[in-house]
DSSP file (Angstrom, degrees, kcal/mol; ACC not computed):
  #  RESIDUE AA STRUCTURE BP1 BP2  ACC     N-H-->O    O-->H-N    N-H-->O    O-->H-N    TCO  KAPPA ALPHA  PHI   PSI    X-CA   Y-CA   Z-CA
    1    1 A X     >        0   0    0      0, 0.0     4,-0.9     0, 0.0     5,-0.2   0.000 360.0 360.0 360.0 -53.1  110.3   75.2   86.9
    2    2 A X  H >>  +     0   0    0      2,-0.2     4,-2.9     1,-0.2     3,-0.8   0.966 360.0  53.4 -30.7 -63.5  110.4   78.8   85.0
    3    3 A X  H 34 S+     0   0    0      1,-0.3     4,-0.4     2,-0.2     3,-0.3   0.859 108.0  48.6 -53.9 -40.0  107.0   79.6   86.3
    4    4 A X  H 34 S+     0   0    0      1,-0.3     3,-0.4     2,-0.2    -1,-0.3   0.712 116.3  40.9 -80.5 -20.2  108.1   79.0   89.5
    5    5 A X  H <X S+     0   0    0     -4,-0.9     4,-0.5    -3,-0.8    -1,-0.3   0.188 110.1  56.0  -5.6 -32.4  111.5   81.2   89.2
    6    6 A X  T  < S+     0   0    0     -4,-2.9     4,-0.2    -3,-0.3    -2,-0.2   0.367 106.3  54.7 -96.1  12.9  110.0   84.1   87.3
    7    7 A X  T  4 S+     0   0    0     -4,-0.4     4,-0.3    -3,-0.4    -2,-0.2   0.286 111.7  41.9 -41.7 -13.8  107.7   84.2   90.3
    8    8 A X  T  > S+     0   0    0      2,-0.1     4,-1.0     3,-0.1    -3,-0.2   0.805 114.7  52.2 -80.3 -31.9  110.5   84.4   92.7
    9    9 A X  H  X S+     0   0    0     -4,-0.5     4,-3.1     2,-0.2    -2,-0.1   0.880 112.8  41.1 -66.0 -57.2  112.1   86.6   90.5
   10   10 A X  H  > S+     0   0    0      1,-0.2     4,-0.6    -4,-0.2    -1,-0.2   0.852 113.4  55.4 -66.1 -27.3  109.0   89.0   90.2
   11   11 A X  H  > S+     0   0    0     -4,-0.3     4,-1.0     3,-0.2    -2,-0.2   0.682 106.7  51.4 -87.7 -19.6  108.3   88.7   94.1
   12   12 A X  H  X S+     0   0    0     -4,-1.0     4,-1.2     2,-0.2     5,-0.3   0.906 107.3  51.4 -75.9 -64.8  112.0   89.8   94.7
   13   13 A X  H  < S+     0   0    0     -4,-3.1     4,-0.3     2,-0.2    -2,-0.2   0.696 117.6  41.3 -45.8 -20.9  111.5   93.1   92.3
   14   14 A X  H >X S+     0   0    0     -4,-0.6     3,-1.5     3,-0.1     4,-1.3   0.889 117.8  46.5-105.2 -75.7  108.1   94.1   94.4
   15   15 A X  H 3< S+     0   0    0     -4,-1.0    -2,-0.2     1,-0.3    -3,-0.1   0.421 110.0  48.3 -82.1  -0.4  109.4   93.3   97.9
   16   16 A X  T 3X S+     0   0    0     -4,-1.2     4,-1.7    -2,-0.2    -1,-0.3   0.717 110.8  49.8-100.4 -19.9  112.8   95.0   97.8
   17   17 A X  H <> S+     0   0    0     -3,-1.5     4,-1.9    -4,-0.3    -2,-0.2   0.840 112.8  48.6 -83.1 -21.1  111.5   98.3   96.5
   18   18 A X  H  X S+     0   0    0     -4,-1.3     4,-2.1     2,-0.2     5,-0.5   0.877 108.5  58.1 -70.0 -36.0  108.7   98.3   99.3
   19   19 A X  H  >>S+     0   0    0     -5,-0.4     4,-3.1     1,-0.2     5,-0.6   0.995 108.8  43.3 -46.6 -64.1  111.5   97.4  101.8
   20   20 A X  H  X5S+     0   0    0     -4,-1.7     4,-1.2     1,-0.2    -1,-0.2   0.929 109.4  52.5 -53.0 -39.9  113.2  100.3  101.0
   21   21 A X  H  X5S+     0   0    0     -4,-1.9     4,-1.4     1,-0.2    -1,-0.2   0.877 112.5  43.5 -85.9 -12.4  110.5  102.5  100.9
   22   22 A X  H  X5S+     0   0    0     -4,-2.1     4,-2.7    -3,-0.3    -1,-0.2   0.691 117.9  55.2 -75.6 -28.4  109.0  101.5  104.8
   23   23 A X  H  X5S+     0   0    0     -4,-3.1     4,-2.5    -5,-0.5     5,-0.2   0.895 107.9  42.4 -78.1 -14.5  112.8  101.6  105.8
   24   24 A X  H  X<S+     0   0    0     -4,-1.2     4,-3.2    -5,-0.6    -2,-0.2   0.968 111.8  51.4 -85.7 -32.9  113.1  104.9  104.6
   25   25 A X  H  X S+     0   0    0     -4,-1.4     4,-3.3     2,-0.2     5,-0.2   0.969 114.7  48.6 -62.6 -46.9  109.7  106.2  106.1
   26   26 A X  H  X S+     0   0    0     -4,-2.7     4,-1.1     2,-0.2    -1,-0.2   0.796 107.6  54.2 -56.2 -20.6  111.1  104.6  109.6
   27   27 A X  H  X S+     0   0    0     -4,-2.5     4,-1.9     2,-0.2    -2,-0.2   0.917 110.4  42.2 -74.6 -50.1  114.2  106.2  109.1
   28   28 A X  H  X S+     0   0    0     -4,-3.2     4,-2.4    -5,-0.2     3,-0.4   0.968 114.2  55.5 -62.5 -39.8  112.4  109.8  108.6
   29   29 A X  H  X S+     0   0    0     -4,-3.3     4,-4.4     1,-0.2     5,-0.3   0.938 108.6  47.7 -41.6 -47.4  110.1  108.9  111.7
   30   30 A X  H  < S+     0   0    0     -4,-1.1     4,-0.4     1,-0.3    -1,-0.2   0.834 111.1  48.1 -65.3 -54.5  113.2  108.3  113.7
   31   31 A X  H  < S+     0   0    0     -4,-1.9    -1,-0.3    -3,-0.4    -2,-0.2   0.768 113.8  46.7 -74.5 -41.5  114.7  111.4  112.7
   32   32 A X  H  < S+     0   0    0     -4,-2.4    -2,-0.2     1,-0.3    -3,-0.1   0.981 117.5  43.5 -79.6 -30.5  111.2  113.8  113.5
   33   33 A X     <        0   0    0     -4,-4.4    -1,-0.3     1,-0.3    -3,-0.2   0.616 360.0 360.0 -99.9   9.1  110.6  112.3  116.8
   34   34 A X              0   0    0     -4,-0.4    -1,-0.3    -5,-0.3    -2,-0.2   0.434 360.0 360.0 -89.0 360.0  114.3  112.3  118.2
C-alpha cells in the first residue's frame, strides 16, 4: 500500500513540473506566432 502511494506521490512531483514547463513553452509559441 506505501509503495503504491509513494509512487503516485513521486509520479505527481515529475508530471506537474513537466506540465508546466510544455504549458509555458505553448504559451511563448502562442505569443511569437500571433
Amino acid at each position: 500500500r506505501w509503495n503504491i502511494a509513494r509512487q503516485i506521490l513521486i509520479a505527481w512531483f515529475v508530471t506537474i513540473p513537466s506540465a508546466a514547463f510544455a504549458a509555458m513553452i505553448v504559451y511563448k509559441l502562442i505569443i511569437i506566432f500571433l
